[in-house]
N, C-alpha and C positions, 0 to 999 in steps of 0.2 A: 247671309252673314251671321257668325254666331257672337254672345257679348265679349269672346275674346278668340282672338285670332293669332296665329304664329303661323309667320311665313321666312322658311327658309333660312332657320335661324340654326347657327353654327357653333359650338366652341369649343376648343383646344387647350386643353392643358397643356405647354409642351409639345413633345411628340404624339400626345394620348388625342385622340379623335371623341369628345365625349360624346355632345351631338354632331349630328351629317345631316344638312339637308331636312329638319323637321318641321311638318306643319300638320295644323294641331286647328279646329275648329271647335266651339263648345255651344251650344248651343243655347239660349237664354230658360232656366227655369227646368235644363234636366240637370241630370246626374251623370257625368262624362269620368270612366275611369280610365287610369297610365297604366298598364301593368307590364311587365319584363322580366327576365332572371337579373341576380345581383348583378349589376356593373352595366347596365342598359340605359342608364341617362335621366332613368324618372327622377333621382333630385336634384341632377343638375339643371335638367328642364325646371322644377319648381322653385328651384332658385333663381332662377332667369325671371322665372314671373312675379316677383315678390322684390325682387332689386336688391337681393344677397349676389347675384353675377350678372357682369353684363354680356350677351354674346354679342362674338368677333363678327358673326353677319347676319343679316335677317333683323323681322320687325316681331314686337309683343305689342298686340293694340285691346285695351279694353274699356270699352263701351264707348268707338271711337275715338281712345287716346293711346297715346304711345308710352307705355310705363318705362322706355328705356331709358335711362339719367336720373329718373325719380329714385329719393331716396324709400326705405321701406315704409318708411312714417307716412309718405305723400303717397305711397301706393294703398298704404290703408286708408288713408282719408278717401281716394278715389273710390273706393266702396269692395276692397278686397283683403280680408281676411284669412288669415293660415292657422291652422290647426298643426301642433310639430309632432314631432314621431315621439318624443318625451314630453311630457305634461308641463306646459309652461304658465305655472303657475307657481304664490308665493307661499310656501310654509308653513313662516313662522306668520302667516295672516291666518283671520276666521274665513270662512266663506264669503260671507257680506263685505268683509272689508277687500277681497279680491275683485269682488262683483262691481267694487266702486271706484277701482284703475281706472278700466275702460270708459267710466261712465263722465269722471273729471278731465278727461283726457280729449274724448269728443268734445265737453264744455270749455275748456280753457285751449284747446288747439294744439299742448303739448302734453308730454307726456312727463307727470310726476307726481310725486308720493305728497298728501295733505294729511292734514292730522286728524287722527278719530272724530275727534271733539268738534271741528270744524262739518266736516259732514253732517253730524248729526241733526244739523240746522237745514240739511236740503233735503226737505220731508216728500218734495220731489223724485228727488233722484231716488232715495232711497224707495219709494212705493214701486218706482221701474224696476230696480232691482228687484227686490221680492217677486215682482209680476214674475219675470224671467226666470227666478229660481224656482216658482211656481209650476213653471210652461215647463223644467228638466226636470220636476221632480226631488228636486233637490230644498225645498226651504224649511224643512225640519231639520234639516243639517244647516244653517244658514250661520249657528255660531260657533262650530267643530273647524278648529286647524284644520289648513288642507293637508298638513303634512299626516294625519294622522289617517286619510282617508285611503280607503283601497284604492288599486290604478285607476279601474273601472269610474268612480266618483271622480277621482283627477280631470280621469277627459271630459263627463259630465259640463265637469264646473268648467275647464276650458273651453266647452264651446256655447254653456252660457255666454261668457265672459267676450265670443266673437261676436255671436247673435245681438246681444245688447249692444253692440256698435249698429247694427239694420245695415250687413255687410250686403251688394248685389252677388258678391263671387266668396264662397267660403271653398278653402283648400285644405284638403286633409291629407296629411300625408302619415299613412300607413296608423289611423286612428285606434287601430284595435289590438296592434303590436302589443306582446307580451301582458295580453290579457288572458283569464279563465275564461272557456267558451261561457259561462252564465253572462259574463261583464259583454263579450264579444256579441251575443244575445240581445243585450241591453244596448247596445250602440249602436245595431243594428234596428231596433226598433224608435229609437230615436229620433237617428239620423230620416225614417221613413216619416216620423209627424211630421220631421222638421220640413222637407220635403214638399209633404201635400197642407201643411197649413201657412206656408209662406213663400212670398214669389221671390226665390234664391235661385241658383246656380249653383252646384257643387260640381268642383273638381278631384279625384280624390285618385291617391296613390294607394294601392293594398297588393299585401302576395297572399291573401287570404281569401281564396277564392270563392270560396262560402259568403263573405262581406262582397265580395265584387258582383256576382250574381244576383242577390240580393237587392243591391240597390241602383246599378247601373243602367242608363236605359240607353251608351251608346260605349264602347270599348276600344281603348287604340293600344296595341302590343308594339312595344319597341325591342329593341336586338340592337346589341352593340352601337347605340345610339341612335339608329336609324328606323323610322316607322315599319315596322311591317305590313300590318290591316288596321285597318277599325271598321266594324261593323255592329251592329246590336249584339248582346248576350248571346243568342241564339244559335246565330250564326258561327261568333269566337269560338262553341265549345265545338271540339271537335277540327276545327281549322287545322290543314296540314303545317301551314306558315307558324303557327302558333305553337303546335306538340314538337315545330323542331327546333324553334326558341327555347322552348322549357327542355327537350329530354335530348336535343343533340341530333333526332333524327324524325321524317314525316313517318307517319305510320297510314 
């Protein structure tokens, strides 16, 4: 049993078939990638797991509970964190006071904005903070807007910003999107400490296959919403099932 499980989970737009029949095993502590050509189900599937959709059949169980009917807020208190395809993060904030969302948010059990001046009294929270901007690399940047920061720093500070929740399941979907390979480099080197110096779970969506190899230690290829294989890296490259998903025919 892996810390999240999807069995036979289905959904329909309409006449549109997104998912068919998917299940999905992750196992605790690796790095489990979705990969597909466009229109194969990987964000409707992470939607499903996050309680942006619910599907019409089938079960999402993680770490023996059913996240289906939880809202997203209760599915991140459960210990699951998402990473978005665009940087979700504030602006017109500095770094530090981004880094102090997540942190009053776990403390007070909801999610909202306090005033500078108020924090500065939680000589607590804020030395976590630093630790953490410490841990990405990031704390000489700690008082630079994020608006002014390259994408690369974006995602940085985003997945500070998950990590300081001490998510079990962090979800990345498609992290290194419309980055320069140096940035795509860096989040790949990253996501690897993040990896081997703490006991997480990563799920992760990329069509960057350079990223997918890198860090996956198990792969599931979908098609027209329906699983084709998952097997380790190794095996995926070169897979007849897989070259006729991406290029139309088995070679």
């Amino acid at each position: 049993m892996g810390i999240l499980e999807v069995k036979d989970v289905n959904k329909r737009f309409g006449g549109l078939k997104a998912l068919s029949e998917v299940n999905l095993s992750v196992k605790e502590n690796t790095c489990h990638a979705i990969i597909g050509p466009n229109g194969a189900g990987k964000s409707t599937l992470l939607n499903c797991l996050v309680g942006k959709l619910i599907p019409d059949t089938g079960s999402v169980m993680f770490d023996g509970q059913s996240v289906l009917g939880r809202t997203p807020h209760e599915i991140n208190q459960m210990g699951i964190s998402r990473v978005f395809q665009t940087p979700e993060i504030f602006g017109d904030l500095t770094v530090m006071e981004n880094m102090m969302i997540p942190l009053f948010a776990k403390r007070d059990g909801a999610f909202r904005m306090h005033a500078y001046e108020s924090v500065s009294a939680e000589r607590a929270l804020i030395e976590e903070a630093e630790a953490m901007l410490a841990d990405v690399k990031m704390l000489d940047k700690r008082n630079m807007h994020s608006a002014s920061m390259s994408r690369g720093d974006k995602r940085r500070l985003e997945m500070a910003m998950c990590l300081i929740q001490k998510p079990k399941l962090l979800l990345l979907d498609e992290p290194t999107a419309g980055m320069a390979r140096a940035d795509t480099n860096n989040t790949i080197d990253l996501l690897k400490e993040i990896k081997s110096k703490r006991d997480i779970t990563i799920a992760i969506i990329e069509h960057d296959m350079h990223v997918v190899f890198s860090l996956a230690d198990r792969i599931t290829v979908l098609a027209q919403g329906t699983p084709l294989v998952e097997d380790t890296p190794e095996k995926i490259k070169g897979h007849p099932k897989v070259q006729e998903a991406y290029l139309g025919e088995a070679h």
